[in-house]
N, C-alpha and C positions, 0 to 999 in steps of 0.2 A: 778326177777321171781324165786321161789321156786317150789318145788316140795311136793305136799300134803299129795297124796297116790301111791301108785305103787298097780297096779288091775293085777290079772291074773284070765284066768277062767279053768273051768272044760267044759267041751263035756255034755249039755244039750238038751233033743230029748224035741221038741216042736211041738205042734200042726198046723198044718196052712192049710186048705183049705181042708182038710179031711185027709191031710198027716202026716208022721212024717218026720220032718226032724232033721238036728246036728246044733247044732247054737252052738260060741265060744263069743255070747256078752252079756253074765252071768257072767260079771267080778265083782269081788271082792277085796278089797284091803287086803294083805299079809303084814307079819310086816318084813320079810326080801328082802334085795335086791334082782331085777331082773334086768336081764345079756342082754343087748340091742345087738343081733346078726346082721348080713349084712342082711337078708330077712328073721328074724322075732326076739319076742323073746321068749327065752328060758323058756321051759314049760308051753307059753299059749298054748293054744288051737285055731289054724287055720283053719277051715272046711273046706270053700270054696275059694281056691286058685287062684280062675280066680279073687275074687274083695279084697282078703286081702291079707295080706304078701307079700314078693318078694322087691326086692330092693329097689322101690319106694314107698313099703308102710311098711316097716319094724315094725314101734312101731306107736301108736296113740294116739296124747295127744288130751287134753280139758281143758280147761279155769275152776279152780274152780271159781272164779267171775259169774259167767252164771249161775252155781248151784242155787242163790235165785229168776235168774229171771222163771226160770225151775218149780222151788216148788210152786210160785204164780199157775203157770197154772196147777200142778197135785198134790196137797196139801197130798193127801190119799196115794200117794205111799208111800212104808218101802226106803225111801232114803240113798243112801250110795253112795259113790263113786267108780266111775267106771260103773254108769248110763248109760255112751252113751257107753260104750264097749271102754273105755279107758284104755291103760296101764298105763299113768299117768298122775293125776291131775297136775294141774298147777296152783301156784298162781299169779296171775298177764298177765296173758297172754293174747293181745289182736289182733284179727284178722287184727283192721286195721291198725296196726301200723307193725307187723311181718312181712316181706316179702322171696315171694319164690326165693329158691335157699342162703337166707343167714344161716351161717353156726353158732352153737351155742356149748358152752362146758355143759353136762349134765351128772354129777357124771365124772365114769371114762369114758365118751362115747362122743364123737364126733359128731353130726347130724346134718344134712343138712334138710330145709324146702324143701318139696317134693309136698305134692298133699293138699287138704283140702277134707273134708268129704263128701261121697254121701251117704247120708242115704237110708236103703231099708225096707220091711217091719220087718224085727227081731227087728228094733229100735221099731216101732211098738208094737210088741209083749211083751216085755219086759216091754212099755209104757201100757198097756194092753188098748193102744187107735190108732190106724193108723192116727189119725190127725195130732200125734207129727210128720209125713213126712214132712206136706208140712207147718207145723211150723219151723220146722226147717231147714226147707229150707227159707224161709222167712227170721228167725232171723239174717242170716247171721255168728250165734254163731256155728261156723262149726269143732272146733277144726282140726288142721293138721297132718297129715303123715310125717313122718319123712324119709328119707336115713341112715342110720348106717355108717360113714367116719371111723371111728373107735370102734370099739365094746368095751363094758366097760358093768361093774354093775351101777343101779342109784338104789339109796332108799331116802326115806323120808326126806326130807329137805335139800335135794342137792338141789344146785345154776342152774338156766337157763341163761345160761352168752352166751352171742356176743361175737363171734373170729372173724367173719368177713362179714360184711353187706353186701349183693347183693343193693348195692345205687339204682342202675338204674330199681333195680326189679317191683314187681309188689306185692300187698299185697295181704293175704289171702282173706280179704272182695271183694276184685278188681276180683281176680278168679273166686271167688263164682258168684258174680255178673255178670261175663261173659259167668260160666256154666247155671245159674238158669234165670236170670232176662234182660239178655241183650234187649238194644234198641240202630241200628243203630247210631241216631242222637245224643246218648250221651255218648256211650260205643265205638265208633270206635276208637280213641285214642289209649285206652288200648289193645280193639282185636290186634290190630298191634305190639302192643308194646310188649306182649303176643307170638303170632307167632313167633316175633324174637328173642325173648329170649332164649338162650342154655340152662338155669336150667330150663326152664317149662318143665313138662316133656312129654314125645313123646304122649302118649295117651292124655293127654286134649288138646295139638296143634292138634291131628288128629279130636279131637270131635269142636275145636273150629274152624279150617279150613275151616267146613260145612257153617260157616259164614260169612267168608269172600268176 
């Protein structure tokens, strides 16, 4: 797995329900390194701190693979990377095979798989369609959050290298499928397996517990 683009954005007031608000997922890709911090990175733009940043969601990647299945469904956008509000694309990166809690070397930066994606409406707005939600909920193409174990620079065409697989974990598709799509008779398994897992991290065991 490589690295394609490194996205940061600017602080952009958008329209939404008669309001202004700040949204930070008007990312674009930069041609110099950016600095992956413990709870964010350095000079994106954070707005809303209750659902981005902070330990467990420090940096954001996405699968550039996903990128063509994307463009089939929204042909007319000016396409670039850094679409879903990514800090960095990834080549080769796939949900079901990545699992949470395993740890990976990325530039000079050390990251642990942390949470996968909930999309809200600014993915929406940026889509200039709200159907991309519950498409993208669907697709399961959810790219992950990361933990920052060690802070470092990553730029373009650094290595996404395995230091140490979580074996008994759980994949990002398997998470997704537990926030989004769960059904007792086929997902109880993993709920469990899920719960008892130390790398999940405290907020999806608390949202997944409601199931139990």
């Amino acid at each position: 797995m490589k690295v394609i683009a490194t996205n940061i954005a600017e602080t952009k007031i958008i329209s939404w329900r008669g309001k202004e608000v700040k949204t930070g997922i008007y990312k674009y890709p930069v041609s110099k390194p950016i600095y992956l911090d413990k709870e964010d990175v350095e000079g994106d733009h954070v707005i809303d701190r209750r659902y981005h940043g902070g330990v467990d969601k420090a940096c954001y990647l996405y699968a550039a693979d996903h990128y063509s299945y994307w463009k089939e469904k929204y042909p007319d956008l000016d396409w670039q990377h850094g679409m879903f509000g990514e800090n960095l694309t990834v080549d080769g990166f796939d949900e079901y095979n990545i699992k949470i809690g395993s740890i990976y070397k990325l530039g000079e930066a050390v990251v642990q798989i942390s949470r996968p994606r909930q999309p809200c409406y600014k993915l929406g707005v940026r889509f200039e369609d709200q159907k991309i939600i519950k498409q993208f909920i669907d697709s399961l193409f959810s790219g992950v959050y990361v933990r920052v174990l060690t802070p470092g620079f990553v730029t373009t065409n650094d290595e996404f290298v395995i230091e140490e697989e979580h074996s008994t974990g759980i994949t990002i598709a398997e998470l997704n499928t537990l926030m989004f799509h769960y059904e007792e008779e086929k997902h109880k398994d993993i709920l469990d397996k899920a719960l008892m897992d130390p790398l999940v991290s405290y907020s999806d065991k608390k949202y997944f517990s409601k199931r139990a």
